[in-house]
N, C-alpha and C positions, 0 to 999 in steps of 0.2 A: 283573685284572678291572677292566673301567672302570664308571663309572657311567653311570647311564641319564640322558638325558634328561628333565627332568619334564614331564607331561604339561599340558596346556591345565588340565583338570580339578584338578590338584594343587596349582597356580598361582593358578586362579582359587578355591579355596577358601583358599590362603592371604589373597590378598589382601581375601578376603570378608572374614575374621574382623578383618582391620586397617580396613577400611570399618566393620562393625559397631562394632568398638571406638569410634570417631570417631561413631560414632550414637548409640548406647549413654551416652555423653559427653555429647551435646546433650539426650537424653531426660532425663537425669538431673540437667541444672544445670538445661531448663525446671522439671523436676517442684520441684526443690529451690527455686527464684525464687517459683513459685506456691505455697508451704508457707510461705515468708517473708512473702509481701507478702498473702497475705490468710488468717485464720485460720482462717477457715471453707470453705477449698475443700477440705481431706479429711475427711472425717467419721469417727471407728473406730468400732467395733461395741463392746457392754459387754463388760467381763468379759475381755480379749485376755490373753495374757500378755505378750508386747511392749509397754506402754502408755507412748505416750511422747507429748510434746505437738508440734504441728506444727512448732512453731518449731525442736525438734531434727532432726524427720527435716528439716524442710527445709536443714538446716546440713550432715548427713549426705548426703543425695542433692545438694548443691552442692560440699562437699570430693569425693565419691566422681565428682562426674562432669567436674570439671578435671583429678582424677588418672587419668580414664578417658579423656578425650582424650588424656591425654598419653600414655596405653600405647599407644593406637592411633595416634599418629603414628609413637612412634617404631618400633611394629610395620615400618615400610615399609624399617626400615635392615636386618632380615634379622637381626638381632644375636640372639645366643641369650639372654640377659638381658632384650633386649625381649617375647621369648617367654615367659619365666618372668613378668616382670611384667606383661604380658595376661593370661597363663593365674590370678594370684594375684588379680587384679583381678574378669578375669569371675564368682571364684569368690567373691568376696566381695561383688560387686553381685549375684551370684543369691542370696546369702543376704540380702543387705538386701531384698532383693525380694520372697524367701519372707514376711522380716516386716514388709512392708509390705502384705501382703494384705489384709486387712482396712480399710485406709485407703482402696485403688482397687484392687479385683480385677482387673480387666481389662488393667490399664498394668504390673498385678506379674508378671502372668501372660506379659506379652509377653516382659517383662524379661529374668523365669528362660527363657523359650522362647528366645530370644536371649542371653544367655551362655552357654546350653549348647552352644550352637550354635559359638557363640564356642572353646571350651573347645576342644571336639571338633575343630575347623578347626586349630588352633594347634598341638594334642598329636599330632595324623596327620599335617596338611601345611605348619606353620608354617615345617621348614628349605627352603622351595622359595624362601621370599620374601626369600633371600639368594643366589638365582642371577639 
């Protein structure tokens, strides 16, 4: 039995989620820069159970989005390890992001919408991005 050719579609969604990764990356060291350098730009709501002060998420979203570029580069070597480390990544930036909601809804919400995205692309058509 041979295999099949992969299709344009199976292709371009792998390499989606290795572009995302690499976005995902910058989103996340801006967010992390602006949580450092001025203490007032996220605000939380009272009462959260996550309650942390800026200065940590911004340490967290600047570690989580060097190690997120870096999944997303080496996503493009097709390596099956770089797969598992995308796929443990996006899963662990969409949780920062769930508890980051309350700091900026809108930018959490992109987040989780885009590592799921991510996940999804990775776990279907991640082994194409090693042909």
């Amino acid at each position: 039995m041979t295999e099949q050719e992969p299709s344009g579609w199976t292709v371009g969604a792998a390499a989606f989620a290795a572009f995302m990764m690499l976005m995902l990356g910058c989103w996340w060291l801006i967010a992390g820069i602006a949580a450092l350098a001025q203490d007032g730009f996220y605000v939380a709501t009272e009462n959260y159970v996550l309650q942390f002060d800026t200065t940590t998420w911004g340490w967290v979203h600047l570690i989580l989005g060097i190690l997120t570029i870096i999944a997303g580069g080496t996503l493009f070597t097709g390596k099956v390890w770089a797969r598992t480390f995308g796929v443990i990544l996006a899963f662990i930036g969409t949780l920062v992001a769930f508890a980051w909601l309350p700091y900026y809804p809108f930018w959490a919400m992109l987040f989780i919408v885009a590592g799921v995205a991510v996940i999804w692309a990775l776990t279907v058509h991640g082994r194409e991005l090693a042909r």
